[in-house]
C-alpha positions in Angstrom: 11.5 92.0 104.5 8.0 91.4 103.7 8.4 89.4 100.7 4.7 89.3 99.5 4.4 93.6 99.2 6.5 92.9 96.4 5.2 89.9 94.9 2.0 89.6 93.0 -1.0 86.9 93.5 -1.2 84.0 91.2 -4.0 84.6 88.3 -7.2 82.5 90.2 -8.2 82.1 86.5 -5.1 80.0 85.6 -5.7 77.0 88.4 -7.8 74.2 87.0 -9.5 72.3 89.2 -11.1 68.8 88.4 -13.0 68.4 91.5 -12.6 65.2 91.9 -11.7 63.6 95.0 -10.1 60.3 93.5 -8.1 62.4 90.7 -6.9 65.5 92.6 -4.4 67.9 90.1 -2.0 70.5 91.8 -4.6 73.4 90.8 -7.3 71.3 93.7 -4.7 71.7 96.2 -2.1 74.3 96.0 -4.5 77.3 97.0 -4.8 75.5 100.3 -1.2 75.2 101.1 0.6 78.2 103.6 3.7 79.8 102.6 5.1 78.5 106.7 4.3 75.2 106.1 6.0 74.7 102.7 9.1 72.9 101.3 9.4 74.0 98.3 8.2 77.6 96.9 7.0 78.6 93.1 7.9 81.6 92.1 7.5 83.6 88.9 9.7 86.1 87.3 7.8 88.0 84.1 10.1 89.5 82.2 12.3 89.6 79.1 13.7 92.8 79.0 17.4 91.4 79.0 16.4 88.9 75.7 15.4 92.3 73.8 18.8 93.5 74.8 20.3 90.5 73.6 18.1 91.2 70.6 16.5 87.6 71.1 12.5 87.3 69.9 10.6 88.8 73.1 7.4 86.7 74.8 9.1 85.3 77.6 7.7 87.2 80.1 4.2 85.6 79.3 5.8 81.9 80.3 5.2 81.7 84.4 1.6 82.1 83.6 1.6 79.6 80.8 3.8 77.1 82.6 1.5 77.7 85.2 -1.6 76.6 83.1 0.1 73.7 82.2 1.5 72.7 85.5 -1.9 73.0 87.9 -3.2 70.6 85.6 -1.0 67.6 86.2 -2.0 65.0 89.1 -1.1 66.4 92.4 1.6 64.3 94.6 0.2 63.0 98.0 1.6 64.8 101.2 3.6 67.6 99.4 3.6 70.8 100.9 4.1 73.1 97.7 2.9 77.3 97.8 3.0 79.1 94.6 4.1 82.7 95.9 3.1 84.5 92.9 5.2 86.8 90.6 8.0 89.1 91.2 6.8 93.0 90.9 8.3 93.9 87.9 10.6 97.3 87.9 11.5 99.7 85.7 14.5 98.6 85.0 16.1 95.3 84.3 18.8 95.9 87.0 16.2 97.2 89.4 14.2 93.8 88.8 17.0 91.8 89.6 18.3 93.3 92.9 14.2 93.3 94.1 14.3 89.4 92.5 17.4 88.1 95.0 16.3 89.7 97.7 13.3 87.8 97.6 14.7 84.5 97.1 17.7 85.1 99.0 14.7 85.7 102.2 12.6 82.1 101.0 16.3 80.5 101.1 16.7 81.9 104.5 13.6 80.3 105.3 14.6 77.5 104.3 12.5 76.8 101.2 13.5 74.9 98.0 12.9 77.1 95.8 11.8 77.0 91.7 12.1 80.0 89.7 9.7 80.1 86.3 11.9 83.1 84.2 11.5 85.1 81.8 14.9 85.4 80.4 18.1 83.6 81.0 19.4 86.7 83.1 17.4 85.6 85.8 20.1 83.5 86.6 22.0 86.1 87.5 20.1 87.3 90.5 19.0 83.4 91.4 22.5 82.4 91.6 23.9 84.6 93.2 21.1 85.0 95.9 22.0 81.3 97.0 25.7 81.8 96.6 25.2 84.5 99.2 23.1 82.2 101.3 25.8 79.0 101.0 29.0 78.2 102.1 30.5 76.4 98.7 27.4 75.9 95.8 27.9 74.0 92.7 26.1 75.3 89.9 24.9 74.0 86.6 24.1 75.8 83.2 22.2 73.4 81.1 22.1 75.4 78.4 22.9 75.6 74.4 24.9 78.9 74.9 27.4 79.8 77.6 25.9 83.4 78.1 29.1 84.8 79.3 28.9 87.6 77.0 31.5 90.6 77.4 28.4 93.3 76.6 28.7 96.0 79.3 24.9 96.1 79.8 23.4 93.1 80.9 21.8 90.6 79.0 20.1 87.4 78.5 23.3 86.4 77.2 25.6 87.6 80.2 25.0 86.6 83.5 27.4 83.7 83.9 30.0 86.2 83.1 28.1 88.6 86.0 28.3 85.2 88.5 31.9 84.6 87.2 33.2 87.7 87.7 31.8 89.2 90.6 33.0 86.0 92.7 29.5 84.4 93.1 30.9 81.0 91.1 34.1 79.6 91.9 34.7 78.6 88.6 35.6 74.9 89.4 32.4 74.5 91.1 30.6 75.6 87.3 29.5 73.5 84.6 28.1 74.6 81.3 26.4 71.5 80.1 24.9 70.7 76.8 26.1 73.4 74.8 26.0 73.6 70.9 29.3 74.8 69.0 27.1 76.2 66.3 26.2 78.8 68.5 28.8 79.8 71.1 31.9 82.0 69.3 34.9 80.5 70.0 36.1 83.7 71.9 33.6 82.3 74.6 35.3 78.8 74.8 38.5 80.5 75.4 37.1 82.4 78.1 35.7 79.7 79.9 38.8 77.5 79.6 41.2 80.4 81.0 38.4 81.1 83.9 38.9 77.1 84.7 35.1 76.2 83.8 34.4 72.7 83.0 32.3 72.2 79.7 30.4 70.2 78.2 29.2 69.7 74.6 25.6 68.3 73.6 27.8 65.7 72.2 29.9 65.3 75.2 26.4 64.5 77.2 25.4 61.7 74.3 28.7 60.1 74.6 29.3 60.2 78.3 25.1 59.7 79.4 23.2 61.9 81.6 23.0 59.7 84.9 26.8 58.7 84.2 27.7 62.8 83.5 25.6 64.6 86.5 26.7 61.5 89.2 30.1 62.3 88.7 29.8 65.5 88.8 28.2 65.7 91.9 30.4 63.1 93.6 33.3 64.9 92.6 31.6 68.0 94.5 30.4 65.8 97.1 31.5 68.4 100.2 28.9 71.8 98.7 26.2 72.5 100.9 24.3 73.9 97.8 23.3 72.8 94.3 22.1 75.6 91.7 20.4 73.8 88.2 19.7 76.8 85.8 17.8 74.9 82.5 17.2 77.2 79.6 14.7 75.8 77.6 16.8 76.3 74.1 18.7 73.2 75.2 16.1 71.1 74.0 15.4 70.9 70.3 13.0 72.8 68.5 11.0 69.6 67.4 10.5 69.0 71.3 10.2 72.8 72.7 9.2 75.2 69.9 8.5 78.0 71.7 11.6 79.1 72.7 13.5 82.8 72.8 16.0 81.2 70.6 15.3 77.9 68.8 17.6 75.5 68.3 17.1 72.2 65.6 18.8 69.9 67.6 19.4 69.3 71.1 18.0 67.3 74.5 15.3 65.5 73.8 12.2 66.1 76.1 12.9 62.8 78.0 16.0 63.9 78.2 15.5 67.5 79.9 13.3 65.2 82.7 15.9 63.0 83.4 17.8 66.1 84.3 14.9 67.6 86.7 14.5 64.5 88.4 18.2 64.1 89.5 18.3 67.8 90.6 15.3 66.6 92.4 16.9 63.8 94.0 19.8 65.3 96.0 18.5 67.9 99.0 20.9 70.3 98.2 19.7 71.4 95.5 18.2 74.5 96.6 17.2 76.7 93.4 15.4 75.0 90.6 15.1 77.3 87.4 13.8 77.0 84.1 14.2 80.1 81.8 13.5 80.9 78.3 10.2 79.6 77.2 8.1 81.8 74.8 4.1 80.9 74.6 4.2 83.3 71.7 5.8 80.5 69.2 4.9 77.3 71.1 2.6 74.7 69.3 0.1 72.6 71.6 1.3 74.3 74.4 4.2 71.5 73.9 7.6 73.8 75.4 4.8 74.5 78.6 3.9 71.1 79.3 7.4 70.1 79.0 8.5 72.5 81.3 5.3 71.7 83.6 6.4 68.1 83.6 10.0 68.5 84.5 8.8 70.6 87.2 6.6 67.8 88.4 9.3 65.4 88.6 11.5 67.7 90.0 9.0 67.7 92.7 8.8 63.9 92.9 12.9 63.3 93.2 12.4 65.2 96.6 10.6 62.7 98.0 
């Protein structure tokens, strides 16, 4: 598969270059990076079709470019080979997007890529994780996320695909964690579910209590024979004073430092293949502050690999 006929060029317009040869940003230097000689692999999917399903406030699908903006403008790391593919072609249909979005990663896995995934909606988890479950002999996976989205709707959602992963055998659900999720906005029924699947939880008070380094180590240590580590972030999990421009806002949550803490252990353990951060919404973000978030955490993402 020739992955770029299906993927379309970054916007040359959104790269901001200082020109300066003592303060280089990732917008100097990322054009002159090559697919072949890359470690890890941007790549954009522009769409929110399954948060209008899920009757969420649409806008996502303007957030690659925007994080984008945001992210070409930070200091570029010395010696990191990093390629920004572009965006997924979009399709006609949210299930036609999907199967055209894992192949695509499931072929930059294959070639060995690290690979971070700039949604659009939350359902983009559903083709991401299941493209590196494919491509892995036992994963661990990690929704750090307010809601569960295991929803029981027959058509797919922004609110479904860890039931899709779940079901379909792409998660063994003792290898899943939902992390950071608020009971204010997950129905009960969905607890249930998860605790009869045999999914470990986690509450956003849970994470307080327990601490984030202290939480993920054990975590991982307890999984310490995968060959694959998924992290799926959805912006929502951090609060609204933090990252306003969200598909659903949330008045409590992560703080910002918080949500970096998390990209920087992904970061720091090689296995973790598929970086994703879904859910941001330019249209109700203020300052470009939910961007530049995300932009950062990427960034130290980024840095923890080296």
């Amino acid at each position: 598969m020739n992955i770029f006929e299906h993927l379309s060029p970054v916007d040359e317009g959104l790269r901001y270059k200082r020109n300066d040869p003592n303060d280089l940003r990732w917008g100097d230097v990322m054009h002159q990076q090559a697919y072949e000689d890359a470690d890890i692999v941007l790549l954009g999917c522009p769409q929110d079709m399954g948060v209008e399903r899920n009757k969420g406030r649409v806008g996502a699908k303007d957030a690659p470019a925007a994080v984008r903006r945001a992210f070409y403008r930070l200091v570029a790391l010395p010696g990191m080979a990093i390629f920004d593919a572009g965006d997924i072609m979009i399709q006609e249909s949210l299930e036609a997007t999907h199967d055209l979005h894992r192949s695509i990663v499931r072929e930059m896995l294959r070639d060995g890529k690290q690979v971070v995934v700039l949604g659009g909606g939350n359902d983009t988890s559903y083709p991401d994780c299941s493209a590196l479950s494919l491509e892995s002999k036992q994963m661990l996976a990690f929704n750090v996320d307010a809601h569960f989205d295991v929803r029981a709707d027959t058509l797919r959602n922004s609110g479904t695909p860890y039931r899709q992963l779940l079901e379909e055998g792409y998660i063994i659900p003792e290898n899943f964690y939902e992390v950071a999720y608020q009971p204010f906005a997950n129905s009960p029924v969905y607890v249930e579910y998860l605790d009869e699947m045999g999914v470990t939880t986690y509450s956003m008070r849970d994470v307080h209590e327990r601490g984030i380094d202290r939480l993920f180590h054990a975590i991982i240590e307890a999984h310490h024979s995968v060959d694959a580590i998924f992290w799926g972030l959805d912006m929502d999990v951090v609060r609204a004073a933090d990252a306003p421009g969200v598909s659903a806002v949330n008045p409590t949550g992560l703080t910002g430092e918080e949500f970096i803490q998390i990209a920087s252990l992904a970061g720091s353990d090689p296995r973790s293949r598929l970086f994703e951060i879904t859910e941001i919404n330019p249209t109700y973000d203020i300052d470009e502050r939910t961007c530049r978030l995300a932009a950062v955490a990427i960034y130290n993402f980024i840095l923890g690999t080296t």
